[in-house]
MOPAC internal coordinates of N, CA, C and O (Angstrom, degrees):
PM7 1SCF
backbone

  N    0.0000 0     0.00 0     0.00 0    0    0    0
  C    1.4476 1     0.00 0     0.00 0    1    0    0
  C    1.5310 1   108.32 1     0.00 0    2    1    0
  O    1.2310 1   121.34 1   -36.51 1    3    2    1
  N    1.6928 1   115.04 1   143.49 1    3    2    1
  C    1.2580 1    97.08 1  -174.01 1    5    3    2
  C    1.6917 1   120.49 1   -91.51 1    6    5    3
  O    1.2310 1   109.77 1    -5.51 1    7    6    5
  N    1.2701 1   136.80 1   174.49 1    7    6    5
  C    1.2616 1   133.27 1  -129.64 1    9    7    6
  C    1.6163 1    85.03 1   -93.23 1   10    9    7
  O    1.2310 1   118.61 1   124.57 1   11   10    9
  N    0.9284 1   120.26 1   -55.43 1   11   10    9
  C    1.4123 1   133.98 1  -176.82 1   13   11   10
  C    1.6473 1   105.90 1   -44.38 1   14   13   11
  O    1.2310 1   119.63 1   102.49 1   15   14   13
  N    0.8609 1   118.31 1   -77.51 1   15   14   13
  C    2.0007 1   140.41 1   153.99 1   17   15   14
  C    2.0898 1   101.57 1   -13.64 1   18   17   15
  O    1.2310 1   133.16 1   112.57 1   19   18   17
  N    1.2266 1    92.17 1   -67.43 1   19   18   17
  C    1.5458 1   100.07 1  -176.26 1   21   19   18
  C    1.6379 1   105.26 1   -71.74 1   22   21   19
  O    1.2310 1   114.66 1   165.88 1   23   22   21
  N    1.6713 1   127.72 1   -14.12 1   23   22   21
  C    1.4030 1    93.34 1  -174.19 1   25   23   22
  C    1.8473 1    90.75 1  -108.34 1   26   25   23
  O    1.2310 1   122.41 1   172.58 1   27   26   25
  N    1.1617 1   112.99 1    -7.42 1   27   26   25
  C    1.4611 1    98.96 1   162.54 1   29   27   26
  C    1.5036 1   134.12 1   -90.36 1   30   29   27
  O    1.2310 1   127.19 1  -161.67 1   31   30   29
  N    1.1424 1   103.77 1    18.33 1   31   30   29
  C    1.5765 1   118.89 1   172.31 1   33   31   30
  C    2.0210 1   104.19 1  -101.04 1   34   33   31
  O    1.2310 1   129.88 1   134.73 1   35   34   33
  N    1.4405 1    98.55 1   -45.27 1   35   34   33
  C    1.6551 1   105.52 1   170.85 1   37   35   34
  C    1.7376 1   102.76 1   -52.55 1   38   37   35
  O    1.2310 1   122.46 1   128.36 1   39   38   37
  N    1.3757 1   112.90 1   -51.64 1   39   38   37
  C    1.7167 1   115.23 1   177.75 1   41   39   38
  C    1.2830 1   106.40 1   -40.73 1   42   41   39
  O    1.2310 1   122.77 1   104.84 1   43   42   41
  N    1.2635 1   112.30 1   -75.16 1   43   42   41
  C    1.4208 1   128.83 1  -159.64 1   45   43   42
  C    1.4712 1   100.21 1   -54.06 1   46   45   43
  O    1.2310 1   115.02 1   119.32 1   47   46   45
  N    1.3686 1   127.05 1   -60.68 1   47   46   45
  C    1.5715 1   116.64 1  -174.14 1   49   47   46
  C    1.7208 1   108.89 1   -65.15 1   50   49   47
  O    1.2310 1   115.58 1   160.70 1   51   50   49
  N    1.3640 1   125.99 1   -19.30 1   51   50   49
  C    1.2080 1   130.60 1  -178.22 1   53   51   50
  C    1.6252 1    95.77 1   -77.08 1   54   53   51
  O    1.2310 1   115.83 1   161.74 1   55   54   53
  N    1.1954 1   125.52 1   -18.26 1   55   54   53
  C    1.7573 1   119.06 1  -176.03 1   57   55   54
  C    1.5826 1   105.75 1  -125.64 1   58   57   55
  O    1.2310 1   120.03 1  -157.59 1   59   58   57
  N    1.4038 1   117.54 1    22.41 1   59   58   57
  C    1.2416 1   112.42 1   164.36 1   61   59   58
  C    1.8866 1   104.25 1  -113.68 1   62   61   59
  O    1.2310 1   125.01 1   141.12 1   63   62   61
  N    1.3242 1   107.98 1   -38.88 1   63   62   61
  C    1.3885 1   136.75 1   164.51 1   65   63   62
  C    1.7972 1   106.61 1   -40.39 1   66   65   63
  O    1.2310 1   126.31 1   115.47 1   67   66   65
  N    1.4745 1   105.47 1   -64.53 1   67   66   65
  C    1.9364 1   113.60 1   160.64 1   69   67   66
  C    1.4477 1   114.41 1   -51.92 1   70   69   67
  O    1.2310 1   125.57 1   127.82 1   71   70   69
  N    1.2651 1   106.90 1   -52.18 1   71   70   69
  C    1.6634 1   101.09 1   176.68 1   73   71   70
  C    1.3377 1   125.39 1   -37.11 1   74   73   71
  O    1.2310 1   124.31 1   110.77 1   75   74   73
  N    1.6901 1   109.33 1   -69.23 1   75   74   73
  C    1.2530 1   140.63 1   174.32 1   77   75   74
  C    1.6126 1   102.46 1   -37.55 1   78   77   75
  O    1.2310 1   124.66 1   107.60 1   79   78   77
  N    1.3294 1   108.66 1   -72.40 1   79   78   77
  C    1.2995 1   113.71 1  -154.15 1   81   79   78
  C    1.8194 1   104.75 1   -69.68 1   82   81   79
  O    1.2310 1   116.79 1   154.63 1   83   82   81
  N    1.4286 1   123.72 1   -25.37 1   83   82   81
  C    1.3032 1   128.24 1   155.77 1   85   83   82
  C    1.5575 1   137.48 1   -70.98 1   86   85   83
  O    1.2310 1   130.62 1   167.31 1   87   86   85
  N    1.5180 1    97.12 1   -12.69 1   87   86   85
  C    1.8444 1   109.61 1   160.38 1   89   87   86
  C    1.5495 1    96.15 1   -87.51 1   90   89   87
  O    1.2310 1   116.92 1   137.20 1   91   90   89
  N    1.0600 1   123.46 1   -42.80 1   91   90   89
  C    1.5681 1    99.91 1  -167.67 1   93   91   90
  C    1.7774 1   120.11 1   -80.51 1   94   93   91
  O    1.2310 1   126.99 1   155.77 1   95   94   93
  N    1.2894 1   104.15 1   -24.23 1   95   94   93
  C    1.7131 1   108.64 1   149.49 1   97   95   94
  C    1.6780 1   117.39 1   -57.55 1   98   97   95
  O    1.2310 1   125.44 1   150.24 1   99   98   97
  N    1.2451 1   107.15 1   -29.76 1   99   98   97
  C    1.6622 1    79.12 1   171.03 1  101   99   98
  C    1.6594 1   115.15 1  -112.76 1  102  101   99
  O    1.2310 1   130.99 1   172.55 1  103  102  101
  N    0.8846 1    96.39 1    -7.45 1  103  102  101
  C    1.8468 1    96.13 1   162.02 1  105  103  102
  C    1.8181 1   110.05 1   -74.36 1  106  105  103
  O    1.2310 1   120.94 1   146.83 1  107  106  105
  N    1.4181 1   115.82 1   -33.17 1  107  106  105
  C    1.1586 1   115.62 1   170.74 1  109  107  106
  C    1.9805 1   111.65 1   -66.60 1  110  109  107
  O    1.2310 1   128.59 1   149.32 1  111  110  109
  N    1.7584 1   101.07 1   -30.68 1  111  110  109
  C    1.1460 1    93.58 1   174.97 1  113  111  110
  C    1.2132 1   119.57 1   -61.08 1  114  113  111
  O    1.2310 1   117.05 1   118.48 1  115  114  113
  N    1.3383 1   123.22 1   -61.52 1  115  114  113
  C    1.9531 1   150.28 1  -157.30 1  117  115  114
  C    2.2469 1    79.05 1   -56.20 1  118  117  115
  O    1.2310 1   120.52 1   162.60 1  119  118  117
  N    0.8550 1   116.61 1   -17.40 1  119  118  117
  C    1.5350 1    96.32 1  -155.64 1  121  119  118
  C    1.4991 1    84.24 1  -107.07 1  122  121  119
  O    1.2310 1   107.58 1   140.11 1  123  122  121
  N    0.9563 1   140.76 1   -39.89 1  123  122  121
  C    1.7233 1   127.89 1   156.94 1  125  123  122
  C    1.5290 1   128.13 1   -65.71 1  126  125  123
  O    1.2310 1   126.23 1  -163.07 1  127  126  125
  N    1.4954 1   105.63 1    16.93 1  127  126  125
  C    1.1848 1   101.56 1   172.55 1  129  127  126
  C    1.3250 1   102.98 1  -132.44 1  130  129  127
  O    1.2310 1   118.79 1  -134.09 1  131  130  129
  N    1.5235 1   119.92 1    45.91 1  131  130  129
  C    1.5456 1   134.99 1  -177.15 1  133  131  130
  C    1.1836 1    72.90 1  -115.50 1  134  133  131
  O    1.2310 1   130.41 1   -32.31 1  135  134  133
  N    1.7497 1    97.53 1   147.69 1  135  134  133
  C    1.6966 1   111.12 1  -172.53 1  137  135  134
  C    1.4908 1    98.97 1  -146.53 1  138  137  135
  O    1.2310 1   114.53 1   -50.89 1  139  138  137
  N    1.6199 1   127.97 1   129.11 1  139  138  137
  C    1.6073 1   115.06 1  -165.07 1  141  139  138
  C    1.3657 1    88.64 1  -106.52 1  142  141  139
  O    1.2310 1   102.78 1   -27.90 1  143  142  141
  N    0.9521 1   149.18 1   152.10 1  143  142  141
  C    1.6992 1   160.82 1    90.94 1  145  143  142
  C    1.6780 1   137.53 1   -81.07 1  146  145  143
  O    1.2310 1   124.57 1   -75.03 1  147  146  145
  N    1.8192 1   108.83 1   104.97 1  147  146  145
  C    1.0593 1    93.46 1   174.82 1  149  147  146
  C    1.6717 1   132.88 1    69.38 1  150  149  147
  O    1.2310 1   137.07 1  -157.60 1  151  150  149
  N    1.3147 1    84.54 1    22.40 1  151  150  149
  C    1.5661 1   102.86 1  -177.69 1  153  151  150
  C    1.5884 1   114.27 1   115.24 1  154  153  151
  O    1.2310 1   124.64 1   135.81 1  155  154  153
  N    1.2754 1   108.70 1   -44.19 1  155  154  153
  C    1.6227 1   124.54 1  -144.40 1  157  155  154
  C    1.4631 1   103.16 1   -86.10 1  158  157  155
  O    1.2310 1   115.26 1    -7.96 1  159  158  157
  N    1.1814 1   126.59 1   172.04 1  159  158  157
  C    1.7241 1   134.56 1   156.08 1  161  159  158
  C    1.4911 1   100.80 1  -133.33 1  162  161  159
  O    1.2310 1   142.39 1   -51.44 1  163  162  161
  N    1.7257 1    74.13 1   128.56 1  163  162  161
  C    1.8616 1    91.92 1   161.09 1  165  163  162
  C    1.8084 1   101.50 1  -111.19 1  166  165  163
  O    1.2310 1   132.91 1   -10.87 1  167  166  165
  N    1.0144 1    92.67 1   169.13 1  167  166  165
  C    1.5843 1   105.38 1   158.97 1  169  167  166
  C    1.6864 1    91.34 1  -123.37 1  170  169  167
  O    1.2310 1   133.66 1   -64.47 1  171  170  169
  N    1.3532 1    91.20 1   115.53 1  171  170  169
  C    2.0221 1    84.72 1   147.09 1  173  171  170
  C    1.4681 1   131.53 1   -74.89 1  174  173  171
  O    1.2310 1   131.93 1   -21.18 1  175  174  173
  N    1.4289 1    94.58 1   158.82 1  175  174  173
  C    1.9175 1   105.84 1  -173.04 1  177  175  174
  C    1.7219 1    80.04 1  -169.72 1  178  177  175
  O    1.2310 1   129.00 1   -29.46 1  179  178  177
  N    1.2822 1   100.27 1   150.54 1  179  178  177
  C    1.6398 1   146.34 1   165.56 1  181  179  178
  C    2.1852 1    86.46 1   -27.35 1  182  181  179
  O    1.2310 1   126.28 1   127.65 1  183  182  181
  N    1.3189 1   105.53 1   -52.35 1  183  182  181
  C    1.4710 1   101.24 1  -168.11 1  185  183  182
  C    1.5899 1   111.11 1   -83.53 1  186  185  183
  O    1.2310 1   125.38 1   148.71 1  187  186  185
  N    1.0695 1   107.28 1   -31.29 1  187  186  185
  C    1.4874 1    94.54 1   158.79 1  189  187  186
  C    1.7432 1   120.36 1   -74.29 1  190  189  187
  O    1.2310 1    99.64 1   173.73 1  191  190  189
  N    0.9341 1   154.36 1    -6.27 1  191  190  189
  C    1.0974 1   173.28 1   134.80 1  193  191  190
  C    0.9602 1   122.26 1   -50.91 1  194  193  191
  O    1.2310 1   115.50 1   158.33 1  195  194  193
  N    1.6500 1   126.15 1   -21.67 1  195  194  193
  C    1.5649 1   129.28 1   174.52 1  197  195  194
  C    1.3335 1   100.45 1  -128.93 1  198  197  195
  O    1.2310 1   114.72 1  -167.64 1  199  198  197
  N    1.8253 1   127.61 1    12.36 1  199  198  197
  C    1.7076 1   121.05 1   142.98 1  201  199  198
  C    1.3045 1   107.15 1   -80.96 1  202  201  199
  O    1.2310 1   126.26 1   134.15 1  203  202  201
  N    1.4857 1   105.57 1   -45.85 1  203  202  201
  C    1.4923 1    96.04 1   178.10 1  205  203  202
  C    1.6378 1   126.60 1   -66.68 1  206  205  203
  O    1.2310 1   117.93 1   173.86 1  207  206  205
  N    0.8477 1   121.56 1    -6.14 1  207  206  205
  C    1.6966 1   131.50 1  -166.61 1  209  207  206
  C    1.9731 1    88.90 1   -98.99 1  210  209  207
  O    1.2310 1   128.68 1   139.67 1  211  210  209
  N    1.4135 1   100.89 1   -40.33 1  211  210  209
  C    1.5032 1    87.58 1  -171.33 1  213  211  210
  C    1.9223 1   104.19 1   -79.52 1  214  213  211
  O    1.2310 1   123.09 1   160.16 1  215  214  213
  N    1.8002 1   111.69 1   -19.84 1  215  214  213
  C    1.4193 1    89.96 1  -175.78 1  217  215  214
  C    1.4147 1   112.89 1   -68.41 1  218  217  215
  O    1.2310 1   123.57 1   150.21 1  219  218  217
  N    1.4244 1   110.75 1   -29.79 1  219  218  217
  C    1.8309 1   118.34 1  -166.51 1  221  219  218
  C    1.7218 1    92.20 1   -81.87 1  222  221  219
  O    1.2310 1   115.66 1  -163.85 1  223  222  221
  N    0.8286 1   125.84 1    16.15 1  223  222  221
  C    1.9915 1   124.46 1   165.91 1  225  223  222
  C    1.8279 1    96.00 1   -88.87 1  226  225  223
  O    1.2310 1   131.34 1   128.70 1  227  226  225
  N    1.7160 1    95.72 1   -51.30 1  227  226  225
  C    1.4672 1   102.22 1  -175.92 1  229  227  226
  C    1.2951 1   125.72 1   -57.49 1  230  229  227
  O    1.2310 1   123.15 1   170.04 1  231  230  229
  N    1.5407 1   111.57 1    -9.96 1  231  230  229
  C    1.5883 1   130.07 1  -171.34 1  233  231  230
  C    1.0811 1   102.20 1    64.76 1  234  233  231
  O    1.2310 1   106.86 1  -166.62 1  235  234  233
  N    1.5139 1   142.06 1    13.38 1  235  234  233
  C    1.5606 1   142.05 1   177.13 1  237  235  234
  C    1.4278 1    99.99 1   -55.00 1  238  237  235
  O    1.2310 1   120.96 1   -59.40 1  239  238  237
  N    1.8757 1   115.78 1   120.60 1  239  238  237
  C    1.1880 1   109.74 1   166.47 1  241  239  238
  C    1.2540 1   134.57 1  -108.42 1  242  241  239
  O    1.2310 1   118.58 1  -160.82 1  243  242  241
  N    1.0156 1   120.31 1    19.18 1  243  242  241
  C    1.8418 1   153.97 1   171.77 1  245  243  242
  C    1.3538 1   136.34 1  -132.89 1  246  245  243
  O    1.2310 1    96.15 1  -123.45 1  247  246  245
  N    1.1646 1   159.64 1    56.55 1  247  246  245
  C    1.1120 1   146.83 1  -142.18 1  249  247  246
  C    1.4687 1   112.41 1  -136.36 1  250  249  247
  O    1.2310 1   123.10 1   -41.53 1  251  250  249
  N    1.4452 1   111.66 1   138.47 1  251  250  249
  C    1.7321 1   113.75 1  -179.12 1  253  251  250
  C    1.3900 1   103.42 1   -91.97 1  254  253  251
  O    1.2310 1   116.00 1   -40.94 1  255  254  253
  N    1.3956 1   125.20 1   139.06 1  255  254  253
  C    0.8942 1   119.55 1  -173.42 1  257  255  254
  C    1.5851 1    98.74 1  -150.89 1  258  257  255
  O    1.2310 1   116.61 1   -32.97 1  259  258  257
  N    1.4753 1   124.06 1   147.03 1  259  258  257
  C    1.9118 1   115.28 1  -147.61 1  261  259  258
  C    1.5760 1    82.07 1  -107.06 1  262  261  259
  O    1.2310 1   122.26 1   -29.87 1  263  262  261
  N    1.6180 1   113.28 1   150.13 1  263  262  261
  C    1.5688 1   116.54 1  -167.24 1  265  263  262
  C    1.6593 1    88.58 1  -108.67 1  266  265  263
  O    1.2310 1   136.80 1    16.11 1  267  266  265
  N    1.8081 1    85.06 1  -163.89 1  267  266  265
  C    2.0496 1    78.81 1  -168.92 1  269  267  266
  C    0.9792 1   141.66 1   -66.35 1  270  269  267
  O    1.2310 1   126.82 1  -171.74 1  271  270  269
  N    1.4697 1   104.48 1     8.26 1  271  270  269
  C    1.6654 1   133.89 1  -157.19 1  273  271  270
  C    1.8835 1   100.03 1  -110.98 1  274  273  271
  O    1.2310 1   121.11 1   164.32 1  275  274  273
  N    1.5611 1   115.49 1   -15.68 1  275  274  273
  C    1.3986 1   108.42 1   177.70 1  277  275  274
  C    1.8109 1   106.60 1    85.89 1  278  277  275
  O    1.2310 1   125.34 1  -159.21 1  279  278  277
  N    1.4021 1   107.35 1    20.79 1  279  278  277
  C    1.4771 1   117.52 1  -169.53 1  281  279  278
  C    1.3688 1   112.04 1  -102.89 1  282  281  279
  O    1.2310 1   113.12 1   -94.56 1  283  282  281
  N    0.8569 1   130.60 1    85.44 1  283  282  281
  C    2.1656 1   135.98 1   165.55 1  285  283  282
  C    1.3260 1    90.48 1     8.01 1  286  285  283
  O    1.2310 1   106.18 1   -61.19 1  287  286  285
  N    1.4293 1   143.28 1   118.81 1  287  286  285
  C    1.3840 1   126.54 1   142.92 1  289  287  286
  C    1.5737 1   109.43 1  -128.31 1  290  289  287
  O    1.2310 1   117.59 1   -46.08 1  291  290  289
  N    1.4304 1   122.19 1   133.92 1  291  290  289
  C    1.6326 1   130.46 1   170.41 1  293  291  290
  C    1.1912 1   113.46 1   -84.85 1  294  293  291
  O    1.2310 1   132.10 1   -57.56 1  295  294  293
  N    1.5048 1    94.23 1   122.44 1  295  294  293
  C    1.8319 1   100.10 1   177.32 1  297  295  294
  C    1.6948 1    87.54 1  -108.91 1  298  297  295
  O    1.2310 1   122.75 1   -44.78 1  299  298  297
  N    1.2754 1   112.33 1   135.22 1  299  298  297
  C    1.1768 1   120.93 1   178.61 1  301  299  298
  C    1.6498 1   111.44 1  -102.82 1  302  301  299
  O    1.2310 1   125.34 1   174.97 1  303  302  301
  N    1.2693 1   107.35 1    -5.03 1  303  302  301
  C    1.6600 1   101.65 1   169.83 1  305  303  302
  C    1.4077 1    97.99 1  -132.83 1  306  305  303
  O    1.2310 1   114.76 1   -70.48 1  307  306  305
  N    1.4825 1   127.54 1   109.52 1  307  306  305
  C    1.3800 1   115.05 1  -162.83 1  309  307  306
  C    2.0082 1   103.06 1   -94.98 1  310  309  307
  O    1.2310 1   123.08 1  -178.11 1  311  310  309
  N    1.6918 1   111.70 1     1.89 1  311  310  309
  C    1.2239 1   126.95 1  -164.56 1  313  311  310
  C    1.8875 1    77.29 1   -90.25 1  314  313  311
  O    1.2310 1   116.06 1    89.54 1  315  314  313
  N    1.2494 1   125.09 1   -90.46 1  315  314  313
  C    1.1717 1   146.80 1  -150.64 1  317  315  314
  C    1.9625 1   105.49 1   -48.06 1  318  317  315
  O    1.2310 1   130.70 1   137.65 1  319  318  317
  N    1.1255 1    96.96 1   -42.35 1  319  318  317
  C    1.2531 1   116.20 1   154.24 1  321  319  318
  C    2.0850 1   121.03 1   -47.46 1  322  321  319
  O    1.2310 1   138.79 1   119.65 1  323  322  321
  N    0.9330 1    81.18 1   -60.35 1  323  322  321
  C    2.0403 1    82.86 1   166.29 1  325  323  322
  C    1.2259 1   110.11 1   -69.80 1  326  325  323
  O    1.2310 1   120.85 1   140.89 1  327  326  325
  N    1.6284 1   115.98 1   -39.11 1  327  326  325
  C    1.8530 1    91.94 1   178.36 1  329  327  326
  C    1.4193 1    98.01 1   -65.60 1  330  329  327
  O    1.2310 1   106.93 1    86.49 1  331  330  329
  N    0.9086 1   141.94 1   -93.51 1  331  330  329
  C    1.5673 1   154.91 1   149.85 1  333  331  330
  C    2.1835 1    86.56 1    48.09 1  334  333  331
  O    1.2310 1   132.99 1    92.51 1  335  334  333
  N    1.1764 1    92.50 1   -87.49 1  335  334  333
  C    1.5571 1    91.87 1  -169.01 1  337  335  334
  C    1.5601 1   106.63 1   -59.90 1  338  337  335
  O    1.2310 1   122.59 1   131.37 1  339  338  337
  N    1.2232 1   112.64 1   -48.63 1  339  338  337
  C    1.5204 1   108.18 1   174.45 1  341  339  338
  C    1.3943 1   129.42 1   -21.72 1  342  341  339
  O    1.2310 1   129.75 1    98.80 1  343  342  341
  N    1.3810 1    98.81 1   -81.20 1  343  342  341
  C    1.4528 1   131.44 1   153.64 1  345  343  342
  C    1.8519 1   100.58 1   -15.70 1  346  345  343
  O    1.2310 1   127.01 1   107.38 1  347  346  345
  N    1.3327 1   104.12 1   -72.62 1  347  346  345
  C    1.8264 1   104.67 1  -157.67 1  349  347  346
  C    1.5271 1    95.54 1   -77.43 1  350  349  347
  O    1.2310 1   112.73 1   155.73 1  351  350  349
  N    1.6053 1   131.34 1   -24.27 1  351  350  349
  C    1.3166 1   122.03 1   167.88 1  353  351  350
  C    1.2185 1   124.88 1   -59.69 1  354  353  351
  O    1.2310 1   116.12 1   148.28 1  355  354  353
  N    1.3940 1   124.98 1   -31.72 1  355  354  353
  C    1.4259 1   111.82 1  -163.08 1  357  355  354
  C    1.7751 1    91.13 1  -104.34 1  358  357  355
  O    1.2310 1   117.15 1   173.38 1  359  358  357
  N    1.3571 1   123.02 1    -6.62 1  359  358  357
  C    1.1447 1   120.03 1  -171.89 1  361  359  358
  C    1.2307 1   104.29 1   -72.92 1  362  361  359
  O    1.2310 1   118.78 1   121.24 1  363  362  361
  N    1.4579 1   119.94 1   -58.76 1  363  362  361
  C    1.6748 1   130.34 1  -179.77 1  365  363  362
  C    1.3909 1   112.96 1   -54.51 1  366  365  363
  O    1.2310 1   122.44 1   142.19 1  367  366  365
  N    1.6717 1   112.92 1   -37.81 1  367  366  365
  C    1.4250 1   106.42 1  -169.20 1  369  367  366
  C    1.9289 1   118.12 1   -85.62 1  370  369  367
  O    1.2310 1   134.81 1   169.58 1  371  370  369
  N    1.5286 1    88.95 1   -10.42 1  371  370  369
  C    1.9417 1    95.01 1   159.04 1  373  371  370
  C    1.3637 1   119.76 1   -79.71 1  374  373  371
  O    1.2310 1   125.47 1   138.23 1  375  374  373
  N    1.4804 1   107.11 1   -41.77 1  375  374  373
  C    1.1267 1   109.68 1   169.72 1  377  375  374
  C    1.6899 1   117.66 1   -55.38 1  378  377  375
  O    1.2310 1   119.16 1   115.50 1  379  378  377
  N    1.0525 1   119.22 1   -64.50 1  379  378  377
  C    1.6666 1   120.73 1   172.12 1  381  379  378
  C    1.3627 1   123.62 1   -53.87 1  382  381  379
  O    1.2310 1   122.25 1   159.93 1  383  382  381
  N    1.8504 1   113.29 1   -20.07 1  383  382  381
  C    1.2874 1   102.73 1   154.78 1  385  383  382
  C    2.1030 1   129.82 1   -80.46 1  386  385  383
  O    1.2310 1   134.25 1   148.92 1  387  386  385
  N    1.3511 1    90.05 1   -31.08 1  387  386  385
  C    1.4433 1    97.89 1   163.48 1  389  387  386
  C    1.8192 1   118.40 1   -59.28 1  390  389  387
  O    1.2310 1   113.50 1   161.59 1  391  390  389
  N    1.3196 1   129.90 1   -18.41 1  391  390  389
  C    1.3319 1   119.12 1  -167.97 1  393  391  390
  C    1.7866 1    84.13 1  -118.47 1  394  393  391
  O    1.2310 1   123.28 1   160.82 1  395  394  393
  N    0.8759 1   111.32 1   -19.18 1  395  394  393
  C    1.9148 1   101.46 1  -174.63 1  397  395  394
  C    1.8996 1    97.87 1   -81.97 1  398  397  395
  O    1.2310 1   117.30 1   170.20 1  399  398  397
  N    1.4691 1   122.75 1    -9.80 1  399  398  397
  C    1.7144 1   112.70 1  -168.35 1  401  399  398
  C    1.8414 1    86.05 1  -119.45 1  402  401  399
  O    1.2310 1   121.43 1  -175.54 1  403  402  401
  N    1.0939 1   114.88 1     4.46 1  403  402  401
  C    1.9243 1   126.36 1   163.10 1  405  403  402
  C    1.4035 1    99.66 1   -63.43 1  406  405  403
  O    1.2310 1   138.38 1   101.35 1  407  406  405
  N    1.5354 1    81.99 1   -78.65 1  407  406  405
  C    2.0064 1   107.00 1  -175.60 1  409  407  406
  C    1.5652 1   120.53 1   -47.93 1  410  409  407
  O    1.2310 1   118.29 1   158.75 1  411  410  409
  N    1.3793 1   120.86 1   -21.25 1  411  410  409
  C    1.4199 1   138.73 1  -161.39 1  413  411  410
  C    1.1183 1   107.22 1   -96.79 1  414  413  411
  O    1.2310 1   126.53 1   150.64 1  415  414  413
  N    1.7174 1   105.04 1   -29.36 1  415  414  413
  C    1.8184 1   104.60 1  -172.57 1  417  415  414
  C    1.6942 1   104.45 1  -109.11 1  418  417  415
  O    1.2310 1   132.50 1   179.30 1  419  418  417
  N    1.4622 1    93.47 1    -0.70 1  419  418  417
  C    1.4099 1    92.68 1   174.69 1  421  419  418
  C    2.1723 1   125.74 1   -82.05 1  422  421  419
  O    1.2310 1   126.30 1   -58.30 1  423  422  421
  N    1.1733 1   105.49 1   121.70 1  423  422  421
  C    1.3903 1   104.59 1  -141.60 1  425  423  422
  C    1.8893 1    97.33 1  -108.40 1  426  425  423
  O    1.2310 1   119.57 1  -172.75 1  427  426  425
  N    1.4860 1   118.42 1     7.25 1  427  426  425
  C    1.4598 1   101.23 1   147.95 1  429  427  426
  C    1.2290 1    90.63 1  -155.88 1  430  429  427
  O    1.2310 1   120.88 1    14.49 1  431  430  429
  N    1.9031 1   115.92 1  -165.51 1  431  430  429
  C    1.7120 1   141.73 1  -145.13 1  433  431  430
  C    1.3068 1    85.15 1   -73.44 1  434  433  431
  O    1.2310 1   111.05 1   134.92 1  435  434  433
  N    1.3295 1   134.44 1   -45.08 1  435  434  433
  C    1.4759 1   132.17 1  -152.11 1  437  435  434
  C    1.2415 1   103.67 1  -106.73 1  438  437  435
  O    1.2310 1   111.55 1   171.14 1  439  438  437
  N    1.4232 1   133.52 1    -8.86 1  439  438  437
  C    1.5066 1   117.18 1   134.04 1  441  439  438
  C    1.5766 1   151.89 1   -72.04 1  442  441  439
  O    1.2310 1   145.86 1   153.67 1  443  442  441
  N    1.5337 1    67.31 1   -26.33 1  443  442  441
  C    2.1546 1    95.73 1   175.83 1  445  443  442
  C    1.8671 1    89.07 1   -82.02 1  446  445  443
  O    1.2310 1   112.64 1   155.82 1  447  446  445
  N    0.9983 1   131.50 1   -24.18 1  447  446  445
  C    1.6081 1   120.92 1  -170.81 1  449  447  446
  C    1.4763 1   105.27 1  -105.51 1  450  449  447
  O    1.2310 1   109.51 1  -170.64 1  451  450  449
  N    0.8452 1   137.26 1     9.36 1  451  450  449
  C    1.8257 1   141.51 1  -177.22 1  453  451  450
  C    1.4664 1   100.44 1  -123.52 1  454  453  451
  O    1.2310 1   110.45 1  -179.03 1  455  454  453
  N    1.5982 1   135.56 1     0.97 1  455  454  453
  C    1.2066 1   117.77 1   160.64 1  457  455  454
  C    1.4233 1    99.05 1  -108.77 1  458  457  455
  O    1.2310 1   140.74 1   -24.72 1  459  458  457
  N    1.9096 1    77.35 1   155.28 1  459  458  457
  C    1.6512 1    99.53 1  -171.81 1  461  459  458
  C    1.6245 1   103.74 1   -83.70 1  462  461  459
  O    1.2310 1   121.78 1   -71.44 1  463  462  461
  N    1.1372 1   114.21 1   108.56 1  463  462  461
  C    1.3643 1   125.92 1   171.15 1  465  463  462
  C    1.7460 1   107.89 1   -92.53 1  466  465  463
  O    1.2310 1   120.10 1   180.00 1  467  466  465

């Protein structure tokens, strides 16, 4: 096989291999950042995190608020509730930055495939 031929086939599986292994870090992410309360599912994001930050400004201490499903749900502590997501937001998103600069510095198939993603 010629040399040229053989090291762009090593490329290509070395950047299909990165692909792979960097979709499934963030699909593993999006799925740790499903959050249940009280029946309901949220997914957290930055905007749920800055309604809730603005209701506990309001001192609102009850509030229904519809989850990702479009479902009535009562959070009865809308403070305790923001740590709650807080907490699991910044947790997942260190975590996903620690395994996404793994995967990034990892420089062939059998390094990108020997971390635990």
């Amino acid at each position: 096989m010629d040399e040229k031929l053989k090291k762009a086939l090593e490329f290509s599986n070395y950047r299909q291999t990165l692909n792979n292994q960097l979709r499934q870090l963030k699909v593993r992410t999006q799925t740790q950042l499903i959050f249940a309360k009280n029946g309901g599912s949220f997914t957290i994001s930055r905007e749920l995190i800055c309604f809730f930050n603005y209701i506990v400004s309001k001192k609102l201490k009850e509030i229904t608020v519809l989850d990702d499903n479009e479902i009535p749900i009562q959070i009865e502590n809308p403070e305790e509730f923001l740590d709650e997501i807080t907490i699991r937001y910044f947790e997942v998103t260190n975590d996903y930055f620690t395994d996404y600069q793994q995967i990034k510095k990892s420089r062939s198939v059998k390094l990108i495939v020997d971390l635990e993603v």
